[in-house]
TIVO-2410 file (N, C-alpha, C; in nm, 3 decimals):
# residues 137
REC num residu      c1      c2      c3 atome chaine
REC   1      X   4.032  -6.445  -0.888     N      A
REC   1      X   4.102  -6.338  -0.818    CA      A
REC   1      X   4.037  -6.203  -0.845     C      A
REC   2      X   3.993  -6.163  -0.986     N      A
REC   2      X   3.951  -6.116  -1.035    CA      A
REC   2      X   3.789  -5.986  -0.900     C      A
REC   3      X   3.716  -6.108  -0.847     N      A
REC   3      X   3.625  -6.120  -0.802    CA      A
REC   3      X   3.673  -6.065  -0.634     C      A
REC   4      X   3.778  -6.116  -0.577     N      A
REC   4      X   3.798  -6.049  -0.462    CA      A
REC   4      X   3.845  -5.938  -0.484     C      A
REC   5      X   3.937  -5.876  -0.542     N      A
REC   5      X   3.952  -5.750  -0.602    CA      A
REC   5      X   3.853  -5.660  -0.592     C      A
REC   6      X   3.756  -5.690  -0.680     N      A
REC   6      X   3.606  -5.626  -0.691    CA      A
REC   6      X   3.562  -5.603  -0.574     C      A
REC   7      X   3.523  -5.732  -0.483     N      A
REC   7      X   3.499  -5.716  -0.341    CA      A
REC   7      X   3.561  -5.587  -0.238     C      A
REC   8      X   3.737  -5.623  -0.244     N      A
REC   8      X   3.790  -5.545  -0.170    CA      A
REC   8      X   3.754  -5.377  -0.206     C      A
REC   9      X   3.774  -5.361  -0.379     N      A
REC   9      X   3.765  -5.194  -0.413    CA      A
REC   9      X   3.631  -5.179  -0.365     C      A
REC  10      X   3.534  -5.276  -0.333     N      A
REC  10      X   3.356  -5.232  -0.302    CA      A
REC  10      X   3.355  -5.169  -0.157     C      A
REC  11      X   3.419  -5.220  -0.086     N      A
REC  11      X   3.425  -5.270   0.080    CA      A
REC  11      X   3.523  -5.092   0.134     C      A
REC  12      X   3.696  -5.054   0.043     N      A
REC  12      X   3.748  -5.016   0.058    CA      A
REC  12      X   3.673  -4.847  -0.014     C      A
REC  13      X   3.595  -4.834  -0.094     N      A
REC  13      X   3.534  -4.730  -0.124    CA      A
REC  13      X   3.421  -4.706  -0.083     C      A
REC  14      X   3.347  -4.773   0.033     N      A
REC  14      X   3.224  -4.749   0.109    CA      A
REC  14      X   3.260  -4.700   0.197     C      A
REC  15      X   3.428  -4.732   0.261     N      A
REC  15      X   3.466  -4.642   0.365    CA      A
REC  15      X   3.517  -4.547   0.372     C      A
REC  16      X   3.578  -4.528   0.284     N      A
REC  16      X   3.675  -4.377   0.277    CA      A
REC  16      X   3.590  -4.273   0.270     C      A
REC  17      X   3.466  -4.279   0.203     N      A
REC  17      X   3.391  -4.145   0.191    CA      A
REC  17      X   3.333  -4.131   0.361     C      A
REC  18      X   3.313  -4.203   0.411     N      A
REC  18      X   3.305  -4.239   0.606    CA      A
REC  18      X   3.413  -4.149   0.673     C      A
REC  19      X   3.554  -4.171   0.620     N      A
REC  19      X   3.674  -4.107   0.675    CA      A
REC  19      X   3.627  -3.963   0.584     C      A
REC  20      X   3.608  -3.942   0.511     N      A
REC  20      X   3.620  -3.806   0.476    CA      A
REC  20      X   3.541  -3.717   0.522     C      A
REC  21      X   3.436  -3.764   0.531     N      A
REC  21      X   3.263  -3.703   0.612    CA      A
REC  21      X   3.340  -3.657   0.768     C      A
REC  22      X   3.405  -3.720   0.797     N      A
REC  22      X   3.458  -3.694   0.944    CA      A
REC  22      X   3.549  -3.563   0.907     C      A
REC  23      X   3.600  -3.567   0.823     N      A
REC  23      X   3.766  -3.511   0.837    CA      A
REC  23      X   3.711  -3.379   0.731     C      A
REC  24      X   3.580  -3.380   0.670     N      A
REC  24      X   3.522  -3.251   0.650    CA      A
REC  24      X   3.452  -3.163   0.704     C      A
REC  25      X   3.419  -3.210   0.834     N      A
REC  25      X   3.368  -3.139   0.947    CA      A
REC  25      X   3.447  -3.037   1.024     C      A
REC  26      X   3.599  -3.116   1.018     N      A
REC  26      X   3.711  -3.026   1.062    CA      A
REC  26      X   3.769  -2.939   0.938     C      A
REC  27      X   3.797  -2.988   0.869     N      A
REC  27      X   3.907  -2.942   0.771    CA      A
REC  27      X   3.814  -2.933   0.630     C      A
REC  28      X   3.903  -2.866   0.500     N      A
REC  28      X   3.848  -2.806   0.417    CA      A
REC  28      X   3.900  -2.892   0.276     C      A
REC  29      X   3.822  -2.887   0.171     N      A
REC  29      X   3.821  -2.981   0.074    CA      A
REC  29      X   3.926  -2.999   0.014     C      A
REC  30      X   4.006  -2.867  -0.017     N      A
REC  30      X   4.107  -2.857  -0.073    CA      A
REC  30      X   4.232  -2.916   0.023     C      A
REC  31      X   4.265  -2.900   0.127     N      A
REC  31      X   4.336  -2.961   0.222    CA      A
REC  31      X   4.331  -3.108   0.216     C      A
REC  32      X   4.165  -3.166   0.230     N      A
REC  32      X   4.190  -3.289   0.189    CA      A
REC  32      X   4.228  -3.371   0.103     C      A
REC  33      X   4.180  -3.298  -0.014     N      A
REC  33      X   4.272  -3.338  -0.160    CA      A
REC  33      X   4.422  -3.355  -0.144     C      A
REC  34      X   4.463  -3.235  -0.112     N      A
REC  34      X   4.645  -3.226  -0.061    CA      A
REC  34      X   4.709  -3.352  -0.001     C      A
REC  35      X   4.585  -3.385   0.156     N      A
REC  35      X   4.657  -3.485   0.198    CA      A
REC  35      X   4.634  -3.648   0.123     C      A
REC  36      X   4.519  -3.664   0.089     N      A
REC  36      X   4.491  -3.766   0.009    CA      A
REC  36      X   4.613  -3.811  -0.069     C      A
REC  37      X   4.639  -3.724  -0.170     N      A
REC  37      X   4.712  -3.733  -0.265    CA      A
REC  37      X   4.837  -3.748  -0.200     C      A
REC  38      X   4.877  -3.689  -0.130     N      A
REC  38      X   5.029  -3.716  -0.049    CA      A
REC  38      X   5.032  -3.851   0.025     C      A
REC  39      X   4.890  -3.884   0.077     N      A
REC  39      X   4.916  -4.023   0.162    CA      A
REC  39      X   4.926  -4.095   0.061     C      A
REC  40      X   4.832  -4.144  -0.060     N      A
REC  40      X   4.836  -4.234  -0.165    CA      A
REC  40      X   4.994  -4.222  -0.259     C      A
REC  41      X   5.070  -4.097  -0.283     N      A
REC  41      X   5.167  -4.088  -0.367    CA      A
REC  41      X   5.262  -4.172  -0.255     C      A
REC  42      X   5.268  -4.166  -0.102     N      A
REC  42      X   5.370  -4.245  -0.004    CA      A
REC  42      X   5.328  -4.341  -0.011     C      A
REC  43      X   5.219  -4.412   0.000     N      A
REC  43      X   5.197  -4.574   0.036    CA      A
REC  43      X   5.244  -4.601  -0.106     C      A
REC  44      X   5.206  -4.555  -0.244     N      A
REC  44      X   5.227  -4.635  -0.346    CA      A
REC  44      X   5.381  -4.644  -0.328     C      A
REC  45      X   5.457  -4.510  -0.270     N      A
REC  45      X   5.614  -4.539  -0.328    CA      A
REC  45      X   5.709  -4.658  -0.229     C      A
REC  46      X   5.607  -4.658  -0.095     N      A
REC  46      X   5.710  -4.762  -0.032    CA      A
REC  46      X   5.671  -4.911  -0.074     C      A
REC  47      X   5.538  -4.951  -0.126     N      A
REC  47      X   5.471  -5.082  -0.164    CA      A
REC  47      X   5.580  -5.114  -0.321     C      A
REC  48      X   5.593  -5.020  -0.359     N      A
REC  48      X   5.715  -4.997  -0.513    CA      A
REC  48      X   5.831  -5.031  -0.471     C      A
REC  49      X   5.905  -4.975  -0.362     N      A
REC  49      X   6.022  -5.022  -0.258    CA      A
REC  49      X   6.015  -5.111  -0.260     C      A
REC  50      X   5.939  -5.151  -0.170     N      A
REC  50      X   5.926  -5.272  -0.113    CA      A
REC  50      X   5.892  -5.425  -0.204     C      A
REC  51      X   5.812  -5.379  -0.291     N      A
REC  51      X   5.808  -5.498  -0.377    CA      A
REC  51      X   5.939  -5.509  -0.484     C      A
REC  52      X   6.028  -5.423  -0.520     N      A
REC  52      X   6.139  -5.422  -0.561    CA      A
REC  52      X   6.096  -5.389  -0.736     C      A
REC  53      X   5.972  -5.315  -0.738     N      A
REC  53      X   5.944  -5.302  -0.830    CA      A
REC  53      X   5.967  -5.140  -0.877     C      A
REC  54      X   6.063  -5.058  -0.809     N      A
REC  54      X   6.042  -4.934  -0.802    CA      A
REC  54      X   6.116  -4.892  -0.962     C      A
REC  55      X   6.208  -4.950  -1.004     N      A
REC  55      X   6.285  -4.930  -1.121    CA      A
REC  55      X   6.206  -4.970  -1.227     C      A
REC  56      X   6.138  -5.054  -1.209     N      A
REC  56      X   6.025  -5.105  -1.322    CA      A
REC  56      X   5.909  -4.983  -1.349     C      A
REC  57      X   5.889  -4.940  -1.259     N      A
REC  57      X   5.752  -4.839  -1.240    CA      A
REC  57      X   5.826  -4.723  -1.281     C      A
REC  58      X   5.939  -4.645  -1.276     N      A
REC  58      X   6.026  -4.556  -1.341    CA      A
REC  58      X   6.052  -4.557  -1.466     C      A
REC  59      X   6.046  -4.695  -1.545     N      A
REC  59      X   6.050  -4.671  -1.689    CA      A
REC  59      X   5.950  -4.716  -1.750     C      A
REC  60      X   5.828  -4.678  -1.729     N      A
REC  60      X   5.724  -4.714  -1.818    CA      A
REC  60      X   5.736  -4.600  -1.928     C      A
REC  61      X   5.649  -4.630  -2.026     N      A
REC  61      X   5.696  -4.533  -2.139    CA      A
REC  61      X   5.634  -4.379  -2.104     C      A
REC  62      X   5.709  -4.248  -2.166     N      A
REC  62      X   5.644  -4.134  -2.157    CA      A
REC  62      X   5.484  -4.098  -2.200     C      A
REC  63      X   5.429  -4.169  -2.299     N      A
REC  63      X   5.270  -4.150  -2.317    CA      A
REC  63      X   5.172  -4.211  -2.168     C      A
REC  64      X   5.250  -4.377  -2.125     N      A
REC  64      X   5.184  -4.383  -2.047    CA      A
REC  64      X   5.163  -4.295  -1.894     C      A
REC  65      X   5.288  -4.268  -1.882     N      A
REC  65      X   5.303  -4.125  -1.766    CA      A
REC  65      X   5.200  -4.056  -1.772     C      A
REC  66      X   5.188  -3.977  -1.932     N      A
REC  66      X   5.152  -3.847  -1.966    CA      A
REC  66      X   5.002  -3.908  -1.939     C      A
REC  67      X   4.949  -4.024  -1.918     N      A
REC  67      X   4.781  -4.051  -1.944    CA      A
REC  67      X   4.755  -4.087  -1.770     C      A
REC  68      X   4.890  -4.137  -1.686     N      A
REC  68      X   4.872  -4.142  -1.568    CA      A
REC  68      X   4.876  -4.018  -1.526     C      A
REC  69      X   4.938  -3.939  -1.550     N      A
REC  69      X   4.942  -3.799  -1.466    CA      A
REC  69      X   4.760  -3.696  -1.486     C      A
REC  70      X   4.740  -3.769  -1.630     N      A
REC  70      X   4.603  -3.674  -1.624    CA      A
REC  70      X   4.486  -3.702  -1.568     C      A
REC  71      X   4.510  -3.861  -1.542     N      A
REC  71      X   4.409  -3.922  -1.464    CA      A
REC  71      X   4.452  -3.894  -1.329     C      A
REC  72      X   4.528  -3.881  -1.309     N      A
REC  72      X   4.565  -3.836  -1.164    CA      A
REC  72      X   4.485  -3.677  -1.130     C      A
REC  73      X   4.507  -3.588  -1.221     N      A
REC  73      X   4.467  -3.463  -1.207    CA      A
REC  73      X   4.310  -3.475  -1.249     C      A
REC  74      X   4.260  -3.545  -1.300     N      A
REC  74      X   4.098  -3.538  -1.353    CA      A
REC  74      X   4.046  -3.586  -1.215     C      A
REC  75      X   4.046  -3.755  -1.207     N      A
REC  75      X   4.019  -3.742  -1.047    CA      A
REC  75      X   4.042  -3.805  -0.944     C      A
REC  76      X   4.209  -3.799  -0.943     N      A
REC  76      X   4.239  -3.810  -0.790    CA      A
REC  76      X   4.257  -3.661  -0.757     C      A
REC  77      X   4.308  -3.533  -0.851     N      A
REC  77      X   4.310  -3.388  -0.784    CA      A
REC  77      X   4.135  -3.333  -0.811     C      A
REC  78      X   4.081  -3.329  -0.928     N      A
REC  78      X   3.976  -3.225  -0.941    CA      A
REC  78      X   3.842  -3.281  -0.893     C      A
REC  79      X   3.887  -3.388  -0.929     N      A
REC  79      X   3.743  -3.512  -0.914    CA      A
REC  79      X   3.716  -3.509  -0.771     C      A
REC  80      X   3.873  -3.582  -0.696     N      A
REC  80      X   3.842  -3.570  -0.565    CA      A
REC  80      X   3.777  -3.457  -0.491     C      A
REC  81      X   3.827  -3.340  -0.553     N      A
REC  81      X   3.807  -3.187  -0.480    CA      A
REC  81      X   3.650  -3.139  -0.491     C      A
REC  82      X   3.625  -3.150  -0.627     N      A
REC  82      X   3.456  -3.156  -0.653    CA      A
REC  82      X   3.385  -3.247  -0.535     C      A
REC  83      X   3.447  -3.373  -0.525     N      A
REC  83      X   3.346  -3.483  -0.475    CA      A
REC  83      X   3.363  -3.436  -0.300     C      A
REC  84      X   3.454  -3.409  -0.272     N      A
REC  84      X   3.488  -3.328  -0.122    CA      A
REC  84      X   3.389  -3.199  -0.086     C      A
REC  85      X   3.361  -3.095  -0.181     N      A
REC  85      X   3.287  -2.983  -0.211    CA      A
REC  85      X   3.137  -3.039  -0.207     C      A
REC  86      X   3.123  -3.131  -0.263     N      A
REC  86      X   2.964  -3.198  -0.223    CA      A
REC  86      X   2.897  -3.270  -0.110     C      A
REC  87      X   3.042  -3.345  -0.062     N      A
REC  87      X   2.985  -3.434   0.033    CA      A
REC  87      X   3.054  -3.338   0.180     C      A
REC  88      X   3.060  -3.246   0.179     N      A
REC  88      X   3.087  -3.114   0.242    CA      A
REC  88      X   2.951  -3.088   0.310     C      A
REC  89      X   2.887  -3.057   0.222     N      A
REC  89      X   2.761  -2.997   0.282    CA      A
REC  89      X   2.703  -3.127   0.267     C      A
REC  90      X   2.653  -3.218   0.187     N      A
REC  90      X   2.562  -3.332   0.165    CA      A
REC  90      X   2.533  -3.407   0.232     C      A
REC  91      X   2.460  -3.537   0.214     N      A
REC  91      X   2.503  -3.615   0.315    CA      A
REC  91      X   2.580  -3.751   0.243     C      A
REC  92      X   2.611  -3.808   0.303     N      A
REC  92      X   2.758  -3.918   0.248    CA      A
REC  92      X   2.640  -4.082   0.143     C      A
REC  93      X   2.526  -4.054   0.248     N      A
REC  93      X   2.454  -4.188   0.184    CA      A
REC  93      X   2.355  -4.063   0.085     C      A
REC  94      X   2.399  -3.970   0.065     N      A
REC  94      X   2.335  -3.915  -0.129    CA      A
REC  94      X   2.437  -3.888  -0.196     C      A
REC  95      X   2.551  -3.818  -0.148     N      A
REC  95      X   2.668  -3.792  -0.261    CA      A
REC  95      X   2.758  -3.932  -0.273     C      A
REC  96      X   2.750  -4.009  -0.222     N      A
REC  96      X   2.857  -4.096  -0.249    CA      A
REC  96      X   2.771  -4.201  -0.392     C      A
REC  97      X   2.619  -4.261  -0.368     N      A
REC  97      X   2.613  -4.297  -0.478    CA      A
REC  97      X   2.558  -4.200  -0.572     C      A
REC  98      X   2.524  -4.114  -0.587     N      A
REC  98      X   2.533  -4.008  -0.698    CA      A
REC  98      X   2.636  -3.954  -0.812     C      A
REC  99      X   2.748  -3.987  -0.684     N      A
REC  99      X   2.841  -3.976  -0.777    CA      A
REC  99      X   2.908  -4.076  -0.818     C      A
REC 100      X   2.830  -4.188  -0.789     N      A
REC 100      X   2.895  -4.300  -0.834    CA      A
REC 100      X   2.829  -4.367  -1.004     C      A
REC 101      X   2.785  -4.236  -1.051     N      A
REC 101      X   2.699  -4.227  -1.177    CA      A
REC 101      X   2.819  -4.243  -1.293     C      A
REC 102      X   2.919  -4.222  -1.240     N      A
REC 102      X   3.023  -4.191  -1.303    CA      A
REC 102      X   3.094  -4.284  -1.404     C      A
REC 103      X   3.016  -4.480  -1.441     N      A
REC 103      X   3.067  -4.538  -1.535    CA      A
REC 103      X   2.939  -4.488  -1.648     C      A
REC 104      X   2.833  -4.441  -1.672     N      A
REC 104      X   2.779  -4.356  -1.741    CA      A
REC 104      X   2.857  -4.289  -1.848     C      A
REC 105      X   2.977  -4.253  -1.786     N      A
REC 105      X   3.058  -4.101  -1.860    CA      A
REC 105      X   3.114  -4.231  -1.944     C      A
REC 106      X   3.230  -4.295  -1.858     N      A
REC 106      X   3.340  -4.372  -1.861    CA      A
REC 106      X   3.271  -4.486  -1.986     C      A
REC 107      X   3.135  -4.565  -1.945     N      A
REC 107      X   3.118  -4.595  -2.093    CA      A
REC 107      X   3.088  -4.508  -2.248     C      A
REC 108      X   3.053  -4.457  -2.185     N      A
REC 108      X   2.985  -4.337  -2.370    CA      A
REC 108      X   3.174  -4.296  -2.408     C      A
REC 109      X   3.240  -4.256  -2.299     N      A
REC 109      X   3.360  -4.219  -2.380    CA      A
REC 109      X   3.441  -4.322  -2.399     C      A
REC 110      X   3.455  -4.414  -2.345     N      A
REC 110      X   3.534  -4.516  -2.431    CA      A
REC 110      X   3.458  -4.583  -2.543     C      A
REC 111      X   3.314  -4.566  -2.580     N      A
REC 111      X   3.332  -4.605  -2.684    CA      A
REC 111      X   3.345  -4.493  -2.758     C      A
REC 112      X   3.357  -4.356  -2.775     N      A
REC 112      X   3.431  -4.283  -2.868    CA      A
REC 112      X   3.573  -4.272  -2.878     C      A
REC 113      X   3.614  -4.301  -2.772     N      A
REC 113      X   3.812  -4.325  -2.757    CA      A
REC 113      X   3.843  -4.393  -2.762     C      A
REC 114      X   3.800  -4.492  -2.728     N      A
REC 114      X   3.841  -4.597  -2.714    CA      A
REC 114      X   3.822  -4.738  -2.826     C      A
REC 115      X   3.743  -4.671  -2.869     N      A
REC 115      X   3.655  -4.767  -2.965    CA      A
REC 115      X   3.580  -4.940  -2.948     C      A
REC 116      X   3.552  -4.921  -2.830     N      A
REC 116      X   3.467  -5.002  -2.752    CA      A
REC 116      X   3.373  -5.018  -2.818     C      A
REC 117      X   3.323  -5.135  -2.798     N      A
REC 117      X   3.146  -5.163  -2.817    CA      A
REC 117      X   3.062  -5.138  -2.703     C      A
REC 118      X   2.955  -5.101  -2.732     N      A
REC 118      X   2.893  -5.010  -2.596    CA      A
REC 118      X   2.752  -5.126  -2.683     C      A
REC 119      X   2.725  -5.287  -2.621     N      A
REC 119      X   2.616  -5.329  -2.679    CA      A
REC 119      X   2.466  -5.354  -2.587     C      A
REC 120      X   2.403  -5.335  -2.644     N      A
REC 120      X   2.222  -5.311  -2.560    CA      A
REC 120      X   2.248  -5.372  -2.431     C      A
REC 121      X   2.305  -5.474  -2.379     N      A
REC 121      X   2.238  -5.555  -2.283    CA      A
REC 121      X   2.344  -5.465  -2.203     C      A
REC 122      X   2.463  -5.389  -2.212     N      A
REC 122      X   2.572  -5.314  -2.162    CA      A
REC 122      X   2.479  -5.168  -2.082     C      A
REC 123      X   2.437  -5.136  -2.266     N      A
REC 123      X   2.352  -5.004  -2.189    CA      A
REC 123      X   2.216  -5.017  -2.085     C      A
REC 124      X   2.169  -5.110  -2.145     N      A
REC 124      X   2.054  -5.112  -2.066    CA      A
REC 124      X   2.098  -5.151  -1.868     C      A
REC 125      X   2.184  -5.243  -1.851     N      A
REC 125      X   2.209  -5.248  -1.724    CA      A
REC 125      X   2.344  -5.108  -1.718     C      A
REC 126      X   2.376  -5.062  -1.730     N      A
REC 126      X   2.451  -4.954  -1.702    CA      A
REC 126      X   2.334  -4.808  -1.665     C      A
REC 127      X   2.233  -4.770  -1.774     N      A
REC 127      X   2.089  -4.693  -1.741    CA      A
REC 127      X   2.046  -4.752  -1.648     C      A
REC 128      X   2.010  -4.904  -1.598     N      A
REC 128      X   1.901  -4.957  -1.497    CA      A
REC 128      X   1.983  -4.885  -1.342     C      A
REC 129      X   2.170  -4.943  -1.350     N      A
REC 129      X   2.227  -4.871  -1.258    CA      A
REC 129      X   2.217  -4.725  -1.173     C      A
REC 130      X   2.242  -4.629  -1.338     N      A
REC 130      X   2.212  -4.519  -1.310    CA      A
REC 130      X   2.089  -4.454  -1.311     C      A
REC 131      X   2.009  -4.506  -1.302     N      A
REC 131      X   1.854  -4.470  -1.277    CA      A
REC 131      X   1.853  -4.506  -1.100     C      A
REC 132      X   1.897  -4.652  -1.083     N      A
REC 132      X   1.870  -4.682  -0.977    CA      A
REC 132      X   1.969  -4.617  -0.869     C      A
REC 133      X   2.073  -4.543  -0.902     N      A
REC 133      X   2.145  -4.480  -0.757    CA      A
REC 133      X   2.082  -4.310  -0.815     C      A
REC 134      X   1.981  -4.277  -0.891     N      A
REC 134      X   1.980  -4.127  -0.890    CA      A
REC 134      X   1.796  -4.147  -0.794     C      A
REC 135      X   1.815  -4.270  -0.771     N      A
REC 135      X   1.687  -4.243  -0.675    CA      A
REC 135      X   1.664  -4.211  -0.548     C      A
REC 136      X   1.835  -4.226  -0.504     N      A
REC 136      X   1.870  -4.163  -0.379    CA      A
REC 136      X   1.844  -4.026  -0.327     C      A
REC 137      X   1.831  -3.956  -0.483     N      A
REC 137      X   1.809  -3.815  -0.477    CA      A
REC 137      X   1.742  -3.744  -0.433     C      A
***
């Protein structure tokens, strides 16, 4: 299951930066952030409805909130807004994998936060990655 998942987030994030390239021609980064975030905060709350899971998702504990809300603001608000601001002027097949440099960060800091093992055969294909989408450049 694991594996279609992967598939779908591959398939479902090749397009959205497609919808946004469009909808930045008209409209402005910050606007899109706004609506982003408003369409994703509605679909999640009626799929919560609807799966009858909405009371469950209301009491998760206060730390985990406090770590969802900042990931929300790192980057579904700032992240997104930066990545809107680039692929603004850019073009969509250089900013989209450029910035997709971004498990780079996500490994080096979990293994300081997280206390992960970050081992050779990890780094080395994680560098081969990010070598290979900064050639787009």
């Amino acid at each position: 299951m694991e594996t279609v998942f992967i598939i779908l987030t591959v398939i479902l994030w090749g397009i959205a930066p497609i919808f946004d390239k469009y909808a930045l021609k008209l409209g402005e980064p910050f606007t899109g952030t706004l609506f982003r975030g408003i369409s994703v905060g509605l679909l999640m709350a009626v799929v919560l409805v609807a799966s009858g899971k909405l009371k469950a998702a209301l009491a998760i504990p206060p730390k985990a909130t406090l770590f969802f809300i900042l990931s929300g603001i790192t980057a579904g608000g700032i992240g997104v807004f930066t990545f809107y601001k680039a692929l603004q002027t850019g073009s969509a097949s250089k900013i989209v994998p450029l910035a997709s440099t971004y498990p780079l960060v996500t490994a080096l800091l979990s293994v300081l936060f997280l206390g992960e093992t970050l081992t050779l055969t990890r780094l080395i294909g994680i560098l081969l990655i990010v070598s290979g989408v900064w050639l787009v450049k």
